[in-house]
C-alpha positions as semicolon CSV with decimal commas, in nm:
position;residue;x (nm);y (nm);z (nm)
1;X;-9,369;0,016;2,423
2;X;-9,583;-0,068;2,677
3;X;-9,791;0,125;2,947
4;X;-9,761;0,134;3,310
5;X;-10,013;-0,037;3,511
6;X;-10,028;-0,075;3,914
7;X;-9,937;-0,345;4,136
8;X;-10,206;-0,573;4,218
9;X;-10,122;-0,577;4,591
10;X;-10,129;-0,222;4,631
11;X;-10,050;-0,045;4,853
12;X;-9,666;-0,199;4,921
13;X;-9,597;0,044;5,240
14;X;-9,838;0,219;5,495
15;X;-10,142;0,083;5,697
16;X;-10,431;0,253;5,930
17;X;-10,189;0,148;6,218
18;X;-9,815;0,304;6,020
19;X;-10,017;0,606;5,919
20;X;-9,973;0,827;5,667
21;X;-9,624;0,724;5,451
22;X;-9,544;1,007;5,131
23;X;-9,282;1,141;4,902
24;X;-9,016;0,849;4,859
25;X;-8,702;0,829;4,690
26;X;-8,628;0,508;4,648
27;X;-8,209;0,355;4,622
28;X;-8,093;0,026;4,457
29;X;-7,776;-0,083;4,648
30;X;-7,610;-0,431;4,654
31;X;-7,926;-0,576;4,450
32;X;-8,182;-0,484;4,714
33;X;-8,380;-0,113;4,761
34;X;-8,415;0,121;4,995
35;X;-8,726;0,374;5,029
36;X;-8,713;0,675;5,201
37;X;-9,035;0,829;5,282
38;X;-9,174;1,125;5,496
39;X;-9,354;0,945;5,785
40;X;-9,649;1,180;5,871
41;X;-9,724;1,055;6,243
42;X;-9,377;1,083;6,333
43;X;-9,269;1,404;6,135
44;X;-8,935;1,283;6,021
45;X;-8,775;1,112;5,722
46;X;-8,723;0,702;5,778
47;X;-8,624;0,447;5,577
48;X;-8,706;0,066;5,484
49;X;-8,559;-0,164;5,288
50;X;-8,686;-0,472;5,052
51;X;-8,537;-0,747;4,804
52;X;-8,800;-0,714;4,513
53;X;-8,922;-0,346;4,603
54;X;-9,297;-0,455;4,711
55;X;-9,222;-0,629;5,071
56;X;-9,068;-0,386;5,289
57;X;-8,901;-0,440;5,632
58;X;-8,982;-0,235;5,932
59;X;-8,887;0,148;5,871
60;X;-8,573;0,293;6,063
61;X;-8,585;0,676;6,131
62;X;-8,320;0,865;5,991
63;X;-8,393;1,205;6,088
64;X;-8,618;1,392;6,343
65;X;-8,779;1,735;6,388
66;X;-8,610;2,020;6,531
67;X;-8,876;2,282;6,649
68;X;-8,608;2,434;6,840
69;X;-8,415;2,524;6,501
70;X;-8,777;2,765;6,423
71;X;-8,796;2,607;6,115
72;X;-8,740;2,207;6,157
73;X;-9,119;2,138;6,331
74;X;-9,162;1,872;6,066
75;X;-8,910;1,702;5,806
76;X;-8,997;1,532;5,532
77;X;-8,988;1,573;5,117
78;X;-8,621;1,427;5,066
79;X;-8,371;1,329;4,859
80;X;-8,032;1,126;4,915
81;X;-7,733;1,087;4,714
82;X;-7,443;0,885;4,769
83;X;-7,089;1,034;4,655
84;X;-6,726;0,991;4,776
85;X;-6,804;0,735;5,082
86;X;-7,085;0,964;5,240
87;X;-7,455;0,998;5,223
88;X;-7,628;1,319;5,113
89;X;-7,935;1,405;5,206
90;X;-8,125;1,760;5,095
91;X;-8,487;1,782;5,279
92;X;-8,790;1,989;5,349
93;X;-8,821;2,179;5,680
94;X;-9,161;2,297;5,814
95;X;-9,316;2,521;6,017
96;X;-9,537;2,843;6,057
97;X;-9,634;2,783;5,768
98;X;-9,372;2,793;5,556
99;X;-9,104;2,572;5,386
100;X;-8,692;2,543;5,329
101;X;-8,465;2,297;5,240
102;X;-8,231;2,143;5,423
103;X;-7,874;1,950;5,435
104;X;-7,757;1,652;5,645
105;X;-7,519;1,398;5,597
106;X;-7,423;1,037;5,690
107;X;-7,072;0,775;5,673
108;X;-7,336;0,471;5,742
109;X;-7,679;0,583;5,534
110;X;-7,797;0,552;5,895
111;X;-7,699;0,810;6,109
112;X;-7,745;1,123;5,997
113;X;-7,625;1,476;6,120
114;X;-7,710;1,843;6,010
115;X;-7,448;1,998;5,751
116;X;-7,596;2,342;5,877
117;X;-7,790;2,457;6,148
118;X;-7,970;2,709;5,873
119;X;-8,143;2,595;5,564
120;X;-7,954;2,555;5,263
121;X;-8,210;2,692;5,013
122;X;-8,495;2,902;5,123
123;X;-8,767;3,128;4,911
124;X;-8,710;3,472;4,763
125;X;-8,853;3,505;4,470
126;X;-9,224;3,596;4,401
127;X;-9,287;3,279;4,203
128;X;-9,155;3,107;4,533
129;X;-9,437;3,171;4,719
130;X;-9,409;3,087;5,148
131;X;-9,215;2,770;5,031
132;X;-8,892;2,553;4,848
133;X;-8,962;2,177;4,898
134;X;-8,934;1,859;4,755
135;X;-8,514;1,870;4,654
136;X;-8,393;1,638;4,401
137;X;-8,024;1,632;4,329
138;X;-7,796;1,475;4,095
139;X;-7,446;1,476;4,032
140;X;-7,269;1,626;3,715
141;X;-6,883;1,429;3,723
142;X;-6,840;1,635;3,381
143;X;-6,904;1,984;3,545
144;X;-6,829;1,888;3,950
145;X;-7,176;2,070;4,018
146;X;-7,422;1,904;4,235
147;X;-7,813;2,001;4,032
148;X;-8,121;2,038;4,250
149;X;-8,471;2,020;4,088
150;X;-8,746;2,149;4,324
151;X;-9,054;2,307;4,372
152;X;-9,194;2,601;4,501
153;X;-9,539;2,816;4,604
154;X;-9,778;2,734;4,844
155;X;-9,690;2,490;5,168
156;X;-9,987;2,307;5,075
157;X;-9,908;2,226;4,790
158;X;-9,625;2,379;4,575
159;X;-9,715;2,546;4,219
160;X;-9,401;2,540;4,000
161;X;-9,055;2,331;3,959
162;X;-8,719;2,525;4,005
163;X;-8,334;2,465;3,968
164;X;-8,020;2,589;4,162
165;X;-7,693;2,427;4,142
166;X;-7,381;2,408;4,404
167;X;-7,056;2,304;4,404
168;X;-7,027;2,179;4,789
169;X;-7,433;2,116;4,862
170;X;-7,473;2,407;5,071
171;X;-7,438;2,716;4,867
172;X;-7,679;2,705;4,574
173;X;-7,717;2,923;4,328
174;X;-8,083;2,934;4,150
175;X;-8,116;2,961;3,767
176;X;-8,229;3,359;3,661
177;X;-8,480;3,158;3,405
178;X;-8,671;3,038;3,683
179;X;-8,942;2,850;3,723
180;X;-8,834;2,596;3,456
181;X;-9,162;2,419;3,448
182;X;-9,533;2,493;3,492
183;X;-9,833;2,368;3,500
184;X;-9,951;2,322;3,141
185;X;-10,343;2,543;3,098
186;X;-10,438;2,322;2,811
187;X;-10,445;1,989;2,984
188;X;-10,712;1,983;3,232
189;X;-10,512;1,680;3,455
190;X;-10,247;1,951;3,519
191;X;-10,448;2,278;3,469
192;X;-10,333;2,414;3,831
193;X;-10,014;2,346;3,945
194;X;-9,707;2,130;3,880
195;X;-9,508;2,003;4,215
196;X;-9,296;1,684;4,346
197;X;-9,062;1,614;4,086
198;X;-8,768;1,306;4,033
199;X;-8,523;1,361;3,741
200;X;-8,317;1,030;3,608
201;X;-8,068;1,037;3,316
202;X;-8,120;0,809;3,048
203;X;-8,021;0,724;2,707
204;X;-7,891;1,079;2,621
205;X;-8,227;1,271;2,763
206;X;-8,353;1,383;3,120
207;X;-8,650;1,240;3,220
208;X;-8,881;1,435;3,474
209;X;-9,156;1,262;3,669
210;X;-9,374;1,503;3,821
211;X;-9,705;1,574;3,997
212;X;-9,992;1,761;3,821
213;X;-10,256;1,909;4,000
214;X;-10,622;1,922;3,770
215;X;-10,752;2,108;4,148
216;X;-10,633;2,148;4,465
217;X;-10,699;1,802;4,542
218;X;-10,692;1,617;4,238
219;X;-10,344;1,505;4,132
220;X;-10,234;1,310;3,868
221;X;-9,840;1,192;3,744
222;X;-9,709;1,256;3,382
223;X;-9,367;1,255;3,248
224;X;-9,192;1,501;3,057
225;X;-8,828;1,456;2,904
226;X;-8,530;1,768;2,780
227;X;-8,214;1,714;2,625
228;X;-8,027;1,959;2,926
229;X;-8,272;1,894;3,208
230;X;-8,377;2,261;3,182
231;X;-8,519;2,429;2,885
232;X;-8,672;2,228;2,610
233;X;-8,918;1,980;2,775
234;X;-9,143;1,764;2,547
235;X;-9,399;1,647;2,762
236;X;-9,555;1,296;2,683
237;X;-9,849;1,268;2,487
238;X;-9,997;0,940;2,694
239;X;-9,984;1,192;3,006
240;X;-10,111;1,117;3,272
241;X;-9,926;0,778;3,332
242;X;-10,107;0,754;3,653
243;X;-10,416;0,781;3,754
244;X;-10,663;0,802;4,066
245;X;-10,869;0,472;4,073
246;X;-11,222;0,507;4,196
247;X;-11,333;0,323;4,490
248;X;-10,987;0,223;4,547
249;X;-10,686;0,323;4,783
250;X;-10,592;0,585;4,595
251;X;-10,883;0,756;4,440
252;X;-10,821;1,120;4,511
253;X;-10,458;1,159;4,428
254;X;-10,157;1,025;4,335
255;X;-9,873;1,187;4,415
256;X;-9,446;1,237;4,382
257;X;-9,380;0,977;4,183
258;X;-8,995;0,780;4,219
259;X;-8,902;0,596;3,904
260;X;-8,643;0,320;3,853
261;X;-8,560;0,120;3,513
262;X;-8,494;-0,234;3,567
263;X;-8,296;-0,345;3,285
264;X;-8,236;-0,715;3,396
265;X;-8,631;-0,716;3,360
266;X;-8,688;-0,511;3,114
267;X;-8,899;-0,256;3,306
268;X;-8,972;0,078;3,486
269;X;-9,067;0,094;3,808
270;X;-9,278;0,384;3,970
271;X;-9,346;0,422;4,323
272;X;-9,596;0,671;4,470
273;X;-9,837;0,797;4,750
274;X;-10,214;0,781;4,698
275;X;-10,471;0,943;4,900
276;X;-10,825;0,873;4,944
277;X;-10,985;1,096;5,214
278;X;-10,742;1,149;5,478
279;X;-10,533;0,790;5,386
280;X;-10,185;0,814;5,185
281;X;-9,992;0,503;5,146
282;X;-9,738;0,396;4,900
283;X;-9,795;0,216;4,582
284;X;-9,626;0,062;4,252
285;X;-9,684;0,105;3,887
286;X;-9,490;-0,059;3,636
287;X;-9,395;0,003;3,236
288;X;-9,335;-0,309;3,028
289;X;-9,005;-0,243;2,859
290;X;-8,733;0,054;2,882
291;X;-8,866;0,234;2,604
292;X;-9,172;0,505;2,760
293;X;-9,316;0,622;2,429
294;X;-9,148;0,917;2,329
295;X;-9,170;1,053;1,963
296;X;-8,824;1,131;1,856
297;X;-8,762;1,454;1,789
């Protein structure tokens, strides 16, 4: 069991002249990765691709705004899944304030086009605040439902993590147990809020890498694990995994974490955005070994 530590050469993506780069998902395809990120500057979701997932190539924009939809001024806050020869992609859509979540799909991974003018998931629950963001989605083959992990409050910054589930990727259907996970009172590195989740299968348990919020703008990432990836969660006692770093790149925040295990290394890794002041670039942590610590239970 080891613990994670960051890249020396941080940050891996985003400089004063790219601008602000957050909230990847990062896909392993034919040995090499691809990151897709929320490019602030240009308000759309693009993508970039690397051999060893630290260099990156020049990022390719995948999907623009729409301000004449009334709710696409900005996209960003995605996720993309590919099933039966076709790209998914579920996103957040911004404006006035307020947040949805949108669908678009692809036959290349590079040209995408709107499944629906209207969002697919949109707030309507008290708990759900002005805003649904940050979709994650898997694929159940046993139950032929698509599963979407998101989260949901504030536009700033959401306040609680949510589930719906579909069986085409447009109509959802959200959990009546909702919110599935909140912010934790006792721990002061999560005290406020809980936002910007991934979820990865592994070894018989979900595992949920997540933001928590000690303040407004003071984030941290921890990891929590459930045996249904709802109900149940045993959070990790080593939490936070990651950590602000004073004086350095990311010494205010660190935010939506994207994990990967690398079993031909025997390792985890964990990109992220970090902000200090008005800067957010992407970064890498990595764990020593598949196994993150959990006491059985």
């Amino acid at each position: 069991m080891g613990q994670w530590r960051k890249y020396a050469g941080n940050p891996v993506l985003g400089d004063p002249e790219m601008g602000t780069c957050f909230d990847v998902f990062v896909a392993r395809q034919g040995g090499d990765y691809q990151m897709y990120f929320s490019w602030r500057p240009k308000k759309s979701i693009a993508v970039c691709r690397s051999a060893d997932g630290v260099h990156w190539g020049a990022p390719e924009i995948l999907l623009a705004p729409r301000p004449e939809s009334g709710w696409e001024d900005d996209v960003n806050r995605n996720c993309v899944l590919y099933r039966d020869g076709r790209w998914h992609m579920w996103y957040t859509g911004q404006a006035r304030g307020y947040s949805w979540i949108g669908y678009a799909v692809s036959d290349d991974g590079h040209r995408f086009r709107r499944a629906s003018d209207q969002p697919v998931l949109f707030s309507e629950r008290p708990f759900e605040g002005m805003s649904v963001m940050n979709p994650f989605v898997l694929w159940d083959e046993k139950r032929r439902v698509y599963r979407m992990w998101y989260s949901a409050g504030e536009t700033y910054e959401p306040n609680v993590l949510c589930y719906a589930e579909s069986v085409d990727g447009l109509n959802w259907k959200k959990l009546p147990a909702n919110p599935i996970y909140v912010a934790d009172k006792n721990n002061a590195w999560e005290q406020q809020r809980v936002g910007g989740c991934q979820v990865i299968r592994c070894g018989g348990w979900y595992y949920l890498f997540y933001i928590g919020y000690e303040d407004i703008d003071t984030a941290r990432i921890g990891v929590a694990r459930s045996k249904n990836g709802v109900t149940g969660w045993q959070r990790y006692r080593g939490n936070p995994i990651v950590s602000p770093a004073a004086g350095e790149w990311d010494a205010d925040a660190c935010y939506k974490p994207f994990a990967l295990p690398d079993e031909e290394n025997d390792c985890w890794l964990l990109w992220y955005n970090g902000r200090h002041e008005n800067r957010e670039y992407i970064g890498l942590a990595l764990h020593d070994g598949l196994d993150l610590g959990f006491e059985d239970v």
